[in-house]
PAZALO-283151 format. One record per residue (C-alpha): z, y, x; residue in one letter. Coordinates in steps of 0.1 Angstrom, whole numbers, plus 5000, padded with zeros to 4 digits. Layout:
% residues N
ATOM:Z:Y:X:a
...
% end
This chain:
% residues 86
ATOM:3691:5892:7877:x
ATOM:3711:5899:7913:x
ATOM:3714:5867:7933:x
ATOM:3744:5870:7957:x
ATOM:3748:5847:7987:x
ATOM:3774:5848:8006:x
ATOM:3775:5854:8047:x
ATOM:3793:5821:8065:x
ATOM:3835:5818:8054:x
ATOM:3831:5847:8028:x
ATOM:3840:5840:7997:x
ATOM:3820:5850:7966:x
ATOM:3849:5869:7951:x
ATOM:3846:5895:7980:x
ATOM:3811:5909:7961:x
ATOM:3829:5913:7926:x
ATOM:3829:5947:7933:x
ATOM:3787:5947:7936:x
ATOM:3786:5926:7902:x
ATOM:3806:5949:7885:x
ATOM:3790:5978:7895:x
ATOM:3755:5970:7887:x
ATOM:3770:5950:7853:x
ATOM:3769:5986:7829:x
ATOM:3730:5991:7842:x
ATOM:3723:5955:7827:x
ATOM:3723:5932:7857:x
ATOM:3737:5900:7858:x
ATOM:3749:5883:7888:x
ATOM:3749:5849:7900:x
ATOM:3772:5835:7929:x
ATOM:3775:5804:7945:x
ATOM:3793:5789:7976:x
ATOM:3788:5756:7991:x
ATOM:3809:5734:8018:x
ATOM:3789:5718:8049:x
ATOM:3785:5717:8086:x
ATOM:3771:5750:8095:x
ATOM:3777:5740:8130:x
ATOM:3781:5708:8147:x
ATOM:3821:5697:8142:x
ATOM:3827:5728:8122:x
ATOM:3828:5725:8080:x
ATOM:3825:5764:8065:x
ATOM:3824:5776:8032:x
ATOM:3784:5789:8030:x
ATOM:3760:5800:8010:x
ATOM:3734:5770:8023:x
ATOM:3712:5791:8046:x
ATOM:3694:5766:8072:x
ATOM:3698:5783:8105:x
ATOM:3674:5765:8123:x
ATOM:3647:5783:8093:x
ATOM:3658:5819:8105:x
ATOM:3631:5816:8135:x
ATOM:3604:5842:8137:x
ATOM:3582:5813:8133:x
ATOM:3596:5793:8101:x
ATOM:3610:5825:8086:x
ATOM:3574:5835:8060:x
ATOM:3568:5797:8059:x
ATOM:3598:5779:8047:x
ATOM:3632:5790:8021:x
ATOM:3660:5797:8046:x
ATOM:3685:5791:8018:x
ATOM:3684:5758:8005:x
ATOM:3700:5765:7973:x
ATOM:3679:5789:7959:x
ATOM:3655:5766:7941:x
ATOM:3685:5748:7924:x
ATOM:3701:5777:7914:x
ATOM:3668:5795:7896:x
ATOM:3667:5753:7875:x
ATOM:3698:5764:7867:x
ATOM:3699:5799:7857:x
ATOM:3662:5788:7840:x
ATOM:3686:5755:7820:x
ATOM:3712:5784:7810:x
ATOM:3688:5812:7795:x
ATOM:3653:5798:7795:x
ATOM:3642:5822:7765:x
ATOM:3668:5850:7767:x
ATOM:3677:5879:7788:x
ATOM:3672:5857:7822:x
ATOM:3639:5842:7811:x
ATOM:3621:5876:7823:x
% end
């Protein structure tokens, strides 16, 4: 299981490539993109990273990318007992 997030403005379509490359060796990819204020007065298409948690001093302590947790509930939801529960 690969877990792609995206850098700031870059859609996930730009790392098909990756996914299908790694696809024939048995990996499967997840993507996801998300729509907020990454900066103040400027909306961007992200992949939820909290900027403020890529300090030296928050970066072993707390998840820099928000989504993470939701998207392993998910991907747990989708295949709990199959090929993703391992």
């Amino acid at each position: 299981m690969l877990i792609l997030f995206n850098g700031i403005n870059v859609d996930p379509s730009g790392y098909r490539w990756m996914a299908e490359t790694v696809a024939p060796t048995g990996v499967v990819t997840a993507t996801n993109q998300l729509v907020s204020e990454e900066m103040t007065g400027h909306t961007a298409a992200t992949s939820g990273i909290d900027l403020d948690r890529l300090t030296p001093e928050q970066l072993s302590h707390r998840l820099s990318v928000l989504a993470l947790p939701a998207l392993l509930a998910m991907l747990q939801r989708l295949n709990g007992e199959g090929l993703l529960a391992g």
